[in-house]
C-alpha positions in Angstrom: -19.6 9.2 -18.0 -21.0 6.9 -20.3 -23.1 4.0 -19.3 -22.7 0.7 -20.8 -25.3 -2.1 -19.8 -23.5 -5.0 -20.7 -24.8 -8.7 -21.1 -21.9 -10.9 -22.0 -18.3 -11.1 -21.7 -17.8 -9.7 -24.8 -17.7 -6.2 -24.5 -14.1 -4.4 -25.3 -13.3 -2.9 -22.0 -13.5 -5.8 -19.8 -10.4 -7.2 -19.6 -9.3 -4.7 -16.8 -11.4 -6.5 -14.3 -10.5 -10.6 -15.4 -9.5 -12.9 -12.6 -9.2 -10.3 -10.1 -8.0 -12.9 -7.7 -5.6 -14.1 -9.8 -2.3 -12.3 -8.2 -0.3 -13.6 -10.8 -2.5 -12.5 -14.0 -2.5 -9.4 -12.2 1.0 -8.8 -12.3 0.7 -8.4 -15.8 -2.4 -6.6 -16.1 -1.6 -4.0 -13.8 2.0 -2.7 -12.8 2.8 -3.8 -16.4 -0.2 -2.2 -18.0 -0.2 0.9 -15.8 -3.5 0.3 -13.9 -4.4 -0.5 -10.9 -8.2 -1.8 -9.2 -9.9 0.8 -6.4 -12.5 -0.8 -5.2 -15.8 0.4 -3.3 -17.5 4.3 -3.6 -15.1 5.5 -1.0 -11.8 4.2 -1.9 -13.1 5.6 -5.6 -13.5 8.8 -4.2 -10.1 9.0 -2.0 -8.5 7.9 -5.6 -9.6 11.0 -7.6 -9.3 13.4 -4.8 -5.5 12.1 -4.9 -6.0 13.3 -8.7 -5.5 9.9 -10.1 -7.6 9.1 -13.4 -10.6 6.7 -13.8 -10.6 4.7 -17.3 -13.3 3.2 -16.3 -15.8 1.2 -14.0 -17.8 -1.5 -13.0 -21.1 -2.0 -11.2 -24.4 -3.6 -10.8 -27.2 -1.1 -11.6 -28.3 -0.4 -7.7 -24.7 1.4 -7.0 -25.1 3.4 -10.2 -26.7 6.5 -8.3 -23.6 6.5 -5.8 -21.5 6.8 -8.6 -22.5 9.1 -10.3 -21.8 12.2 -8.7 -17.6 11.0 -8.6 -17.5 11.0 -12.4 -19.5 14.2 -13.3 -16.2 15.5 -14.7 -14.5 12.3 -16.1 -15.3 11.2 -19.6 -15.4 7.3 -18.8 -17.0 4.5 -19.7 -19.2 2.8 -16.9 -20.2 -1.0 -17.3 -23.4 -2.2 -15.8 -24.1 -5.5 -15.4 -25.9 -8.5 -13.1 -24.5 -10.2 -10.5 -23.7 -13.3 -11.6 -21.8 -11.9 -15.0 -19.9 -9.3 -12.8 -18.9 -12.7 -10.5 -18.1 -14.4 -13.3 -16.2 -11.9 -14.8 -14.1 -11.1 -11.8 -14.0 -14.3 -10.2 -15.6 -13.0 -6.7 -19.1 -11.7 -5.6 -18.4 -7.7 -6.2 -20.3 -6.8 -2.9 -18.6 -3.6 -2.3 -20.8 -1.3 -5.1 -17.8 -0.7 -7.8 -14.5 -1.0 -9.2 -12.9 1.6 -11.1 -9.9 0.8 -13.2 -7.4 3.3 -12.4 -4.2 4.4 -14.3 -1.4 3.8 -12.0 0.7 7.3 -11.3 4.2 7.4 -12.1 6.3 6.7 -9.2 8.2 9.3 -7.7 12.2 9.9 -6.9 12.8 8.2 -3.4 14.5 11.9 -2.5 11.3 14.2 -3.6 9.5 11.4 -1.6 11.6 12.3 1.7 12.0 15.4 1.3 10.8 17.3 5.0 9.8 14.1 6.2 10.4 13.3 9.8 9.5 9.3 10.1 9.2 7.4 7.2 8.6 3.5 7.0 10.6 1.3 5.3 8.8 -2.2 4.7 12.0 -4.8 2.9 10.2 -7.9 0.8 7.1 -8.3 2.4 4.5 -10.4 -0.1 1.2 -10.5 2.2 -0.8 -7.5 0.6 -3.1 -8.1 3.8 -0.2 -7.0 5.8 1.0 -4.2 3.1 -1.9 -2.4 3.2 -2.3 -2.8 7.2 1.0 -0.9 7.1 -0.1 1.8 5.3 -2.7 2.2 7.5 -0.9 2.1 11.1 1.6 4.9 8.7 -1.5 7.0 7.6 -3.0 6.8 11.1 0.2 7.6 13.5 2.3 10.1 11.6 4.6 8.4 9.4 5.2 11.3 6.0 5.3 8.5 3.4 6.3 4.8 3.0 9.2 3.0 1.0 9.3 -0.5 -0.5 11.8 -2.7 -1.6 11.9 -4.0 -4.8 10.5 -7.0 -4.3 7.9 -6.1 -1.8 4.0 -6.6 -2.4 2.5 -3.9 -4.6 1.0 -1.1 -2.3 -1.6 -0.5 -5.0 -2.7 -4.3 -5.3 -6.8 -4.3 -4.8 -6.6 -6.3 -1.5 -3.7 -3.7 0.1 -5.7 -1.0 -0.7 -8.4 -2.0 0.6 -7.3 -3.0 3.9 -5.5 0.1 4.2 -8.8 1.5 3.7 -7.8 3.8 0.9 -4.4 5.4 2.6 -2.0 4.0 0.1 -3.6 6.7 -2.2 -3.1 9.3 0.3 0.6 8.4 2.3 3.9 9.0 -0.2 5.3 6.4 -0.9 7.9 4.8 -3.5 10.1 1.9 -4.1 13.5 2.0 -2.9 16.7 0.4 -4.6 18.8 -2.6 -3.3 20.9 -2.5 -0.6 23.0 -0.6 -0.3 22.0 2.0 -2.4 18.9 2.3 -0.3 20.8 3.3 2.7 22.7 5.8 1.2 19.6 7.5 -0.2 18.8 7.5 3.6 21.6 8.6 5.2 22.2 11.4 2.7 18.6 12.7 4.0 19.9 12.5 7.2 17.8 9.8 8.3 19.0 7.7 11.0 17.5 3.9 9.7 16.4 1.7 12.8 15.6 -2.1 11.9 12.9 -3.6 14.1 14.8 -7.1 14.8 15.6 -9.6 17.2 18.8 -9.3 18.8 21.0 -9.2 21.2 22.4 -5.8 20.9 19.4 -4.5 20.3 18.0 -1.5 22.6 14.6 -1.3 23.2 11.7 0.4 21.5 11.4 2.6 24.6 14.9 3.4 25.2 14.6 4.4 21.2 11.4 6.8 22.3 12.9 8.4 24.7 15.7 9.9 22.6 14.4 9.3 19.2 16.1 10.9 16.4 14.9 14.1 14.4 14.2 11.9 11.2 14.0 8.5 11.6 13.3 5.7 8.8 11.8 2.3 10.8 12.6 -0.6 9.4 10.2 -3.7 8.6 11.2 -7.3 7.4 9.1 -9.8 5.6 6.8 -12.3 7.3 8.2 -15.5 8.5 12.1 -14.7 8.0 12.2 -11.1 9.1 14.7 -8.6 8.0 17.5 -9.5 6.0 21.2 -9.6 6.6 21.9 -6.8 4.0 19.0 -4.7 5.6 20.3 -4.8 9.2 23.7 -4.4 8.3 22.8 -1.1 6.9 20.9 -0.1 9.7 22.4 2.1 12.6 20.8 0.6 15.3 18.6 -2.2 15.8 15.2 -2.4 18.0 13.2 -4.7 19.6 9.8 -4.6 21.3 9.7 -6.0 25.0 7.4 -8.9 24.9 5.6 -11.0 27.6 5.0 -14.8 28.8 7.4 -16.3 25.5 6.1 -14.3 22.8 9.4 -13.5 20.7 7.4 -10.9 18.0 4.5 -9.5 16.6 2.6 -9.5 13.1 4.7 -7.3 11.2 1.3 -4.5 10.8 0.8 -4.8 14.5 4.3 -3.9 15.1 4.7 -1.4 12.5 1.8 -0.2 14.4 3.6 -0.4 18.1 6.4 1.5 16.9 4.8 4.5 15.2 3.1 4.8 17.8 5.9 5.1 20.3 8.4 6.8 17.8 5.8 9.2 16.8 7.0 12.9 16.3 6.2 15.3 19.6 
């Protein structure tokens, strides 16, 4: 690693960490330019054990020691800088030690993805990376074997998802799926049976589900505020609800995705 103390904005390298909070700007800076942000010691260290490649990183000088030992073996370039210019720089306080800008690994065939999975989660146009990440967690946590996105669900590797997921997004499969109903037909010819947690009438319940649950099951999460769509629960093979109490209809899609692993998990 090679150390750079920097004192302006200058320095060619930077531009991988401007207007980190700018989801938009990031858009274009990351799944376009192949990167993504890990933030903190421990979600740097999750991100190379998963074999994915620094190009480089940014600090104040105190977290310098804790980084030191992760990049022994990786030729990178290590900005340095105060407070303030970091702030400035990023657009936020970087109280977390570091960020490393990491290239983004080549997403994988949704079939090599599946492949000997029992549950897999299947989270359609969801845009909150909060509740993203959250999902990769409950999956990481409660036995799902990987994760699949719609197309235009939130990026799992945004820096806020993986950060809530505490790092898991680097460690659970995952890929993006096709449309409908392409997607289902990847699915089915896996053998999955696809269960879309919904509201509805003909739904069974989330017990009556875990009591006979199928060998390999795909569970199937909609977006905040709207749910699942049409085409998403008309290519489902059965729909399920969680019982509720005192006029609560539904859950936080992470806490349910939570729920449901939980009770669908493999025994």
């Amino acid at each position: 690693m090679r150390v750079i103390r920097i004192d302006s904005l200058d320095e060619p390298g930077l531009s991988d960490y401007t207007d980190l909070t700018d989801v938009a700007a990031r858009r274009r800076t990351e799944p376009a330019g192949g990167l993504y942000i890990a933030e903190g010691s421990k979600i740097i260290a999750r991100a190379l054990r998963a074999g994915h490649r620094p190009r480089s990183v940014l600090l104040q000088k105190q977290w310098l020691p804790e980084i030191e030992h992760l990049l022994e073996s990786h030729d990178v370039p290590v900005f340095v800088g105060s407070a303030q210019l970091l702030e400035q720089l990023t657009g936020y306080n970087l109280h977390r030690g570091a960020l490393a800008s990491m290239h983004r690994p080549a997403l994988l065939p949704v079939e090599q993805v599946i492949a000997g999975a029992r549950r897999v989660v299947v989270i359609e146009d969801v845009v909150d990376h909060t509740n993203v990440g959250a999902i990769f967690r409950a999956a990481a946590g409660l036995g799902a074997d990987a994760v699949l996105v719609t197309p235009r669900c939130a990026d799992p590797l945004y820096r806020r998802s993986v950060r809530v997921s505490m790092g898991t997004v680097l460690q659970v499969p995952w890929t993006r799926l096709p449309e409908w109903p392409e997607a289902s037909g990847l699915l089915h010819a896996a053998g999955f049976t696809i269960a879309a947690l919904a509201l509805s009438d003909s739904a069974v319940t989330l017990d009556q589900l875990a009591a006979t649950p199928p060998e390999r099951l795909a569970l199937l999460l909609g977006a905040e505020g709207d749910g699942l769509s049409r085409e998403a629960i008309s290519n489902a093979d059965t729909v399920v609800t969680i019982p509720m109490l005192h006029g609560v209809d539904s859950l936080n899609v992470a806490s349910a995705s939570a729920v449901a692993l939980w009770a669908l998990r493999p025994r």
